[in-house]
C-alpha atoms as one frame of an Amber mdcrd trajectory, in Angstrom:
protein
   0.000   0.000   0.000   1.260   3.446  -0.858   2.207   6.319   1.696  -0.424
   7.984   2.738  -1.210  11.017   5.060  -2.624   9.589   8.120  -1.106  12.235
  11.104  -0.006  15.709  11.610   2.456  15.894  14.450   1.544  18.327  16.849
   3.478  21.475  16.678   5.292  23.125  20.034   4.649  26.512  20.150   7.178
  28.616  21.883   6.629  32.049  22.954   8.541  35.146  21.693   7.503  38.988
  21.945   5.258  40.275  19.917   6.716  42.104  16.851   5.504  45.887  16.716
   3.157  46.432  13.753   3.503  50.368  14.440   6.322  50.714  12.306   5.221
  49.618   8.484   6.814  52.326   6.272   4.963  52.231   2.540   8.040  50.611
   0.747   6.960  47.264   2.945   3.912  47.484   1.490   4.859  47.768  -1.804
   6.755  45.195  -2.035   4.657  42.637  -0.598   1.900  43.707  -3.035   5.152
  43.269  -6.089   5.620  39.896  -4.478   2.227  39.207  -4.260   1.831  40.345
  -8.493   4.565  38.428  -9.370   2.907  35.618  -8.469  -0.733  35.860 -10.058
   1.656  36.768 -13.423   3.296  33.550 -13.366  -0.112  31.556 -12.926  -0.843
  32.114 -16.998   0.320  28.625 -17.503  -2.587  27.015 -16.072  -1.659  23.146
 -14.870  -4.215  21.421 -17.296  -2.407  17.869 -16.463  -4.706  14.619 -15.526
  -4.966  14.644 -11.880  -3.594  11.542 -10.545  -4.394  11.969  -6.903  -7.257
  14.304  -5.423  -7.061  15.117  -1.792 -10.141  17.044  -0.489  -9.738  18.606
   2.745 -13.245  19.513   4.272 -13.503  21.737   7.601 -16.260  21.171   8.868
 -17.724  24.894   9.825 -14.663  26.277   8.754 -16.039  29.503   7.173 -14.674
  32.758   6.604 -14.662  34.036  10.022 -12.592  30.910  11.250 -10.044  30.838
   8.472  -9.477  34.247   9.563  -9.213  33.871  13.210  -7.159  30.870  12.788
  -4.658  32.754  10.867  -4.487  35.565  13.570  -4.205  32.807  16.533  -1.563
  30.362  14.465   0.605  33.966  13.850  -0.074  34.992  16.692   1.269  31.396
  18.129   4.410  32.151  16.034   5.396  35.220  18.014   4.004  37.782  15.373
   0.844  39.728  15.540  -1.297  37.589  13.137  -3.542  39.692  10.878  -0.327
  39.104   8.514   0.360  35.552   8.880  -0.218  33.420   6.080  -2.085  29.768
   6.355  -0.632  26.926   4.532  -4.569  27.162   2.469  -4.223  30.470   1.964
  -1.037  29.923  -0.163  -3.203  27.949  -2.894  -3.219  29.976  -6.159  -6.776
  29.456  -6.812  -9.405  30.378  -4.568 -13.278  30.821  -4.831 -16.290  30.079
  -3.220 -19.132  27.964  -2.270 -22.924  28.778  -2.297 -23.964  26.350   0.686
 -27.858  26.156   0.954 -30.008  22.718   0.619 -32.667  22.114  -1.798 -35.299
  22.894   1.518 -33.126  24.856   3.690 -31.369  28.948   3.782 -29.068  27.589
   6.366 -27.511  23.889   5.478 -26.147  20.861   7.367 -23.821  18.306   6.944
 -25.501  15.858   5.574 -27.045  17.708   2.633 -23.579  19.689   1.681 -21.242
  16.731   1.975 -24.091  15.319  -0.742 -23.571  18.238  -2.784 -19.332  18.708
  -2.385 -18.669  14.567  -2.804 -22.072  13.634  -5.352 -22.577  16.538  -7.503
 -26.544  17.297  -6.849 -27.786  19.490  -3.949 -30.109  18.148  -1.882 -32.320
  18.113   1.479 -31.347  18.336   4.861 -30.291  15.413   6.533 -30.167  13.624
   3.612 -26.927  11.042   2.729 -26.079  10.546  -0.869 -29.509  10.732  -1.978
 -30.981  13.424  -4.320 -33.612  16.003  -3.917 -36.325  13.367  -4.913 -35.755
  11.690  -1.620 -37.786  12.785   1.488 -35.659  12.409   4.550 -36.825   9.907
   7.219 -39.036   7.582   4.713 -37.576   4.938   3.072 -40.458   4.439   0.678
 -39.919   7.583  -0.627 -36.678   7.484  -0.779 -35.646   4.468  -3.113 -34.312
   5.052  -6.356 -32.479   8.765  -5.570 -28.754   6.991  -4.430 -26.377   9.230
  -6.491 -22.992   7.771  -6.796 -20.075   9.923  -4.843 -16.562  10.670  -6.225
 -15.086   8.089  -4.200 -17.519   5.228  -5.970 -16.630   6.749  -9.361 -12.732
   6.523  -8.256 -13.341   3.064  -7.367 -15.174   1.842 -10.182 -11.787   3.680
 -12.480  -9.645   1.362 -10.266  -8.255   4.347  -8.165  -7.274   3.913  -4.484
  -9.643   5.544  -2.028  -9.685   6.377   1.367 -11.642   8.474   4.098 -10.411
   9.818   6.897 -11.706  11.995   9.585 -11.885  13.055  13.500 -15.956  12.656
  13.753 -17.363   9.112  13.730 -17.008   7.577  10.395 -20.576   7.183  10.213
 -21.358  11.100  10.756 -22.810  13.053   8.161 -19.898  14.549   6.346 -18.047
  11.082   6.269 -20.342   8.826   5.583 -21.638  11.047   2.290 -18.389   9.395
   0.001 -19.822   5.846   0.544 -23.669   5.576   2.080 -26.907   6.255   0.577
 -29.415   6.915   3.355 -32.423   8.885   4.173 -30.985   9.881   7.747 -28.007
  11.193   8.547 -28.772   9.707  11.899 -29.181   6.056  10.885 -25.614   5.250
  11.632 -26.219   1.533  13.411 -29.261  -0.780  13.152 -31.160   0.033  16.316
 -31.232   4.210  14.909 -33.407   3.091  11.986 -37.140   2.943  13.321 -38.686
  -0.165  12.769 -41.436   0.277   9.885 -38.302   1.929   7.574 -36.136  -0.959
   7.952 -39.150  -3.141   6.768 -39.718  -0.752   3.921 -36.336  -1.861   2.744
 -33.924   0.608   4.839 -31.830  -2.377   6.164 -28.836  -1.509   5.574 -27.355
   1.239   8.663 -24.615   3.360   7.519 -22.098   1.413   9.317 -22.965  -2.065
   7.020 -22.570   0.187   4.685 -19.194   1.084   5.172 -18.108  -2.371   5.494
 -19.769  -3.692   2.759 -18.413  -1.257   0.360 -14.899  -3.660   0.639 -12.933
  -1.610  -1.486 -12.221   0.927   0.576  -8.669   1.243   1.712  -7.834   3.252
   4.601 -10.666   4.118   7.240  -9.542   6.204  10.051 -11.630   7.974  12.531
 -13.821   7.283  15.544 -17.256   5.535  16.004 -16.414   1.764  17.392 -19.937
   1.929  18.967 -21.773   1.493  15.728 -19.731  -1.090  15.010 -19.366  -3.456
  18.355 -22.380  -5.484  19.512 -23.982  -4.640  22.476 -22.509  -7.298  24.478
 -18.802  -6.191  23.568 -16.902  -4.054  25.823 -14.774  -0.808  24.535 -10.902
  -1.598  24.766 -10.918   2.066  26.034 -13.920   3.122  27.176 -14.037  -0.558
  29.932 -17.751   0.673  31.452 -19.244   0.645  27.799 -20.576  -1.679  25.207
 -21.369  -1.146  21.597 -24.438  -0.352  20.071 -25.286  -3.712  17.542 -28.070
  -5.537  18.698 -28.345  -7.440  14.829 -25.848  -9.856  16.595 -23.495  -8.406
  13.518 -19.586  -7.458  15.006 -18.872  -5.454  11.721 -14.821  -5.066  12.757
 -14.646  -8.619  12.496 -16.234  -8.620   9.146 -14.203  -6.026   7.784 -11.020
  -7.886   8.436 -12.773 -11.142   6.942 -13.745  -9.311   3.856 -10.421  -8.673
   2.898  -7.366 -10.958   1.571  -5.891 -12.955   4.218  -2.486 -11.311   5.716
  -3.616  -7.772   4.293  -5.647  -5.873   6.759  -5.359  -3.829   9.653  -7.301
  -2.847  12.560  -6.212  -0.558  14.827  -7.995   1.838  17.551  -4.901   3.672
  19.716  -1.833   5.666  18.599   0.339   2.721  19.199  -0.896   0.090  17.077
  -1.462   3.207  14.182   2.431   3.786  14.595   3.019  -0.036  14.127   1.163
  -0.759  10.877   4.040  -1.200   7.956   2.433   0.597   4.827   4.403  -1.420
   2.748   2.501  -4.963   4.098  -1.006  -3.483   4.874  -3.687  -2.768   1.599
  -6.334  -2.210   3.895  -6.447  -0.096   7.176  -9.353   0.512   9.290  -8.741
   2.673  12.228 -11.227   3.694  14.822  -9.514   5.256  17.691 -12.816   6.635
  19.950 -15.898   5.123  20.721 -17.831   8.070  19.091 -16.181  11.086  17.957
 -12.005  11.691  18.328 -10.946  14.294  20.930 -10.467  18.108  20.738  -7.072
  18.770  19.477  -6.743  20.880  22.853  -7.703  17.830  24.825  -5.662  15.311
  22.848  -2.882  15.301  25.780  -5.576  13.445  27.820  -5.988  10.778  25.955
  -4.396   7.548  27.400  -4.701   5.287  24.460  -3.887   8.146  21.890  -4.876
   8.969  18.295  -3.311  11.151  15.395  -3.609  14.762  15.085  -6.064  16.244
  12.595  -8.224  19.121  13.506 -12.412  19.015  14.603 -14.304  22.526  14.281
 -17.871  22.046  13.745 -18.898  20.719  17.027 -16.381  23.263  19.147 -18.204
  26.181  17.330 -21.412  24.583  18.411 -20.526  24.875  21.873 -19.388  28.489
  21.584 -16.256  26.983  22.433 -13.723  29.055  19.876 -10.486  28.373  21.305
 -11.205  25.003  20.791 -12.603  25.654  16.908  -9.456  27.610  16.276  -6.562
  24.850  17.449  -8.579  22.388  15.613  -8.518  24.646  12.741  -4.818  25.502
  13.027  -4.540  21.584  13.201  -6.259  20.880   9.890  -4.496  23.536   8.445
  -1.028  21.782   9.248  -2.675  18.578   7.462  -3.082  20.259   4.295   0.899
  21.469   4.688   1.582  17.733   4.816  -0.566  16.617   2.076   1.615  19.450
  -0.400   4.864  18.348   1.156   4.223  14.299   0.096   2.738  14.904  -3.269
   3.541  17.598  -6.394   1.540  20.122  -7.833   1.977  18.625 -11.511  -0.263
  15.339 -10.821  -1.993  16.320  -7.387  -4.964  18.317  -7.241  -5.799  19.353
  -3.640  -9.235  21.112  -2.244  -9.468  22.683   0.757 -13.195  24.000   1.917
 -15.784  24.083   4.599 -19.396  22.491   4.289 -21.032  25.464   5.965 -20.019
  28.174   8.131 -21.257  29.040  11.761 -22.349  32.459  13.447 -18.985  33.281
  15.012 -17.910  36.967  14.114 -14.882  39.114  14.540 -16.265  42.040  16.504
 -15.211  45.274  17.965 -12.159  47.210  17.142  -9.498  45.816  18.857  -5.600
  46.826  18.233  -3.478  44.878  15.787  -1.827  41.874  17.455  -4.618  41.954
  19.982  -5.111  37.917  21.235  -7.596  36.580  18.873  -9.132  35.077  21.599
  -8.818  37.652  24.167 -10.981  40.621  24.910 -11.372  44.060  23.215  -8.780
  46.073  24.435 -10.068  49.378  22.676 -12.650  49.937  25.061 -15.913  48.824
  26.624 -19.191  47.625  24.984 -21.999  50.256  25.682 -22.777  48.650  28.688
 -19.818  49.793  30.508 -18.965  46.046  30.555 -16.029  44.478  28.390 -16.441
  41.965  25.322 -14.525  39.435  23.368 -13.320  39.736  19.655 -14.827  36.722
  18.852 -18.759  36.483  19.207 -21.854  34.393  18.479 -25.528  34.798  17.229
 -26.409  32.126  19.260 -25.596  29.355  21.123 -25.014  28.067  24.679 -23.362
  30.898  25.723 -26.604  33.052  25.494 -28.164  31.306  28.183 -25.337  32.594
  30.460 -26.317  36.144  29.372 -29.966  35.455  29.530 -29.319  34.525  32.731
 -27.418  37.616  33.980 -29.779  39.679  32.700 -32.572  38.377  34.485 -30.895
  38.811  37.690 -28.251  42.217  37.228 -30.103  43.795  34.192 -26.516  43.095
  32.322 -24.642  41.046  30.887 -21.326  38.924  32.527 -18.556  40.772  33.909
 -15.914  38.932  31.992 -13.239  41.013  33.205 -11.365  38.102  36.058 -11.919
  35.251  33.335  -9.594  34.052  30.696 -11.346  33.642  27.688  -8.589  32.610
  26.117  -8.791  29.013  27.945  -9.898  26.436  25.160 -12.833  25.255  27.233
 -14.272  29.061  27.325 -17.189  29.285  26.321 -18.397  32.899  24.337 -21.217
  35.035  24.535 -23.359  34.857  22.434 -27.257  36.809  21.512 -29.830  34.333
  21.304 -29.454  31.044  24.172 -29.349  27.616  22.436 -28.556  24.497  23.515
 -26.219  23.960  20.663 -24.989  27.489  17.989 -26.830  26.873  14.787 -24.697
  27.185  11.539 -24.062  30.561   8.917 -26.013  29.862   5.548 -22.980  32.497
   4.300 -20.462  31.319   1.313 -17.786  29.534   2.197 -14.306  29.327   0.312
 -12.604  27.256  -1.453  -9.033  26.996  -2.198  -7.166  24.581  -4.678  -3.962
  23.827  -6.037  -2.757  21.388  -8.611  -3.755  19.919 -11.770  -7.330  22.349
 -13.288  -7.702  24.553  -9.607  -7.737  26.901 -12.255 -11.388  25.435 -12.165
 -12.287  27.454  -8.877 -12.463  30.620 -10.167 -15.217  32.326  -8.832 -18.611
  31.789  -6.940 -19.813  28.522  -7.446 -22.404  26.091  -6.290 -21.471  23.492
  -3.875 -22.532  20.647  -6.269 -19.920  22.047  -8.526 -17.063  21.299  -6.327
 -16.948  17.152  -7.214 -17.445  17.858 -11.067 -14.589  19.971 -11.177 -12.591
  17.355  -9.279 -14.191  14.481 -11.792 -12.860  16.427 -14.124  -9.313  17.032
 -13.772  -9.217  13.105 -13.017 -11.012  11.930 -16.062 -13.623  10.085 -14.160
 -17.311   9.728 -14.075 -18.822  11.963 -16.813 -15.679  13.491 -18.178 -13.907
  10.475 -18.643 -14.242  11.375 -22.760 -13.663  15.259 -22.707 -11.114  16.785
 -24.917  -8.636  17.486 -22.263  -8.672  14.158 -20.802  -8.179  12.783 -24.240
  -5.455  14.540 -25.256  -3.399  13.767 -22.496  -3.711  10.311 -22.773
């Protein structure tokens, strides 16, 4: 089995002063902006070569406002003030972006964009590889909409495949390169209500991982949907797994495959064991349901890789935590350049949806990204953060102090800069809802040229079918001439 990207190592960040951004006389200007020129000049030789590789990186809820506060905090993490730091993504020479609503919804989810980004049609929310015909929740109605993903075209062209991710395997964005599925929720057999399965919705999104056998690296968390009830987790010793079909779907997995060439693993040890060059198949699943905060990763006794986890941190109001997960995925896609070349690799890097963080206030350059205003107070005499929400948990906390001072928190003893922090936000929910705003996308290698300007999601996996020659395109010109 080839090399592939499977871990980021964790990078040690060690504190220097602050650089002043007072003194920027015009000629520093200038020639960043030359440097910057020289650059877009030399990109009139478009890379029109065949794509053999695609690597798409998806953050999920990475939108605009979390790109950019991940670039202040991973400067600022470097000792310099941030606003100018560069992220490895925002090197790519071709960036545009993505028009993120579902066929019945302003604001998405997962489970209808990862449709749209990985099968090419937009569709409903909470819908899994299925397209707008489907209806989500019935089975009935839904049979006969399956719409193949990029990663079943790949297969079906005899290319190598893989998914890998820090949710469950089974979660929404995941599970959208190889199940077709009414629910995004249906992940084991007991999730699927009784009268669907006996309309013909047998078939959980965790069978239908292992069925689809030609997958060749699986690494993420979710053992639960995959361990009968009666097992116990080698981690988690108090807790069984969710099967009650009497079907223990690791153990099928490995008996699936040739004898001698597969791999289970589910801690950091036995990952750091497997020998690429003996192992064709690799399933990791290194949490019982999702893989840890990059912030909490230190915790964990067993261990896993390093990749990065947004989406649910920004659902908690928790943006410390969004923003090292961020900076994590961002050193993934610095990996994924440094073990491939621009001439036959095409690389994506986007977000599914965005989330109602915002960049607020008018705080001083270099001011901690996480930190509070240091300009001055809100009009409430009281301070605020940088970083705010629409909603979310945190608004209960206001809700709460209003009710009782006629204000808001005095955040003025607490560190918001702690990971676990969680922000204020306007409107109390139990969980922050996500931004219906566009998201970007940024792409290097063989036709990025492709991303060029505002797009629709679905558009994202026929410009990657394209510069491979798969699926539709397999006959166009350009893949014809460069046969």
């Amino acid at each position: 089995m080839e090399q592939r990207i499977y871990a980021v190592i964790a990078i040690i960040v060690v504190g220097f002063a602050v650089e002043s951004a007072l003194s920027q006389p015009a000629a520093d200007w200038y020639a960043q902006a030359q440097e910057t020129l020289q650059r877009a000049v030399n990109l009139e030789k478009l890379n029109k070569n065949v794509a053999k590789n695609i690597i798409i990186f998806l953050g999920d809820g990475m939108g605009v406002a979390t790109v950019t506060s991940a670039r202040i905090k991973k400067g600022q993490d470097n000792g310099q003030t941030g606003e100018e730091y560069e992220l490895n993504m925002d090197k790519f020479p071709h960036v545009g972006m993505s028009k993120t609503y579902n066929t019945d919804r302003q604001t998405p989810d997962s489970a209808g964009t990862a449709t749209a980004y990985l099968c090419g049609a937009k569709t409903k929310y909470g819908v899994i590889g299925l397209d707008d015909g489907s209806t989500r929740g019935d089975c009935a109605a839904s049979i006969g909409s399956e719409i193949p993903s990029i990663l079943e075209i790949a297969q079906q062209h005899g290319m190598s495949v893989g998914v890998v991710t820090t949710t469950r395997v089974t979660h929404a964005t995941p599970s959208a390169s190889y199940a077709h599925i009414p629910d995004r929720y249906w992940e084991y057999d007991g999730a699927i209500p009784t009268a669907e399965r006996d309309a013909g919705c047998d078939r959980d999104i965790a069978i239908q991982l292992v069925e689809n056998t030609g997958i060749q690296v699986v690494l993420g968390g979710g053992r639960r949907n995959f361990m009968l009830d009666t097992q116990t987790d080698p981690e988690e010793t108090t807790r069984t797994g969710y099967r009650t079909d009497g079907r223990d779907l690791i153990t099928e997995w490995i008996e699936s495959k040739p004898p001698l060439s597969a791999m289970y693993v589910w801690n950091e040890d036995q990952f750091n064991n497997v020998d690429p060059a003996k192992t064709d198949f690799l399933l990791g699943l290194f949490e019982r349901s999702h893989m840890n905060y990059e912030a909490d990763r230190a915790n964990d006794i067993a261990g896993e890789p390093h990749r990065g986890r947004i989406d649910h941190a920004h659902h908690d109001n928790r943006a410390g935590k969004a923003l090292i997960d961020a900076v994590a995925f961002d050193d993934a896609v610095q990996v994924a350049k440094d073990m491939t070349s621009s001439n036959d690799t095409l690389i994506v890097v986007t977000a599914d949806h965005s989330h109602t963080n915002a960049i607020t206030g008018n705080p001083s350059r270099g001011n901690p990204i996480l930190g509070k205003v240091d300009t001055g107070l809100g009009g409430d005499d009281l301070p605020y953060t940088t970083i705010l929400y629409t909603d979310g948990p945190g608004g209960f906390e206001v809700s709460d102090s209003y009710l009782t001072t006629g204000s808001r928190p005095n955040i003025t003893d607490v560190n918001t800069e702690d990971p676990s922090y969680i922000f204020q936000s306007l409107v109390p929910q139990t969980s922050e809802s996500h931004g219906g705003e566009d998201v970007a996308i940024f792409a290097d290698g063989p036709m990025a040229h492709l991303i060029h300007g505002i797009h629709e999601q679905h558009y994202i996996t026929h410009m990657m079918q394209y510069a491979a020659c798969i699926g539709d395109y397999e006959f166009y010109a350009n893949c014809q001439a460069n046969k």
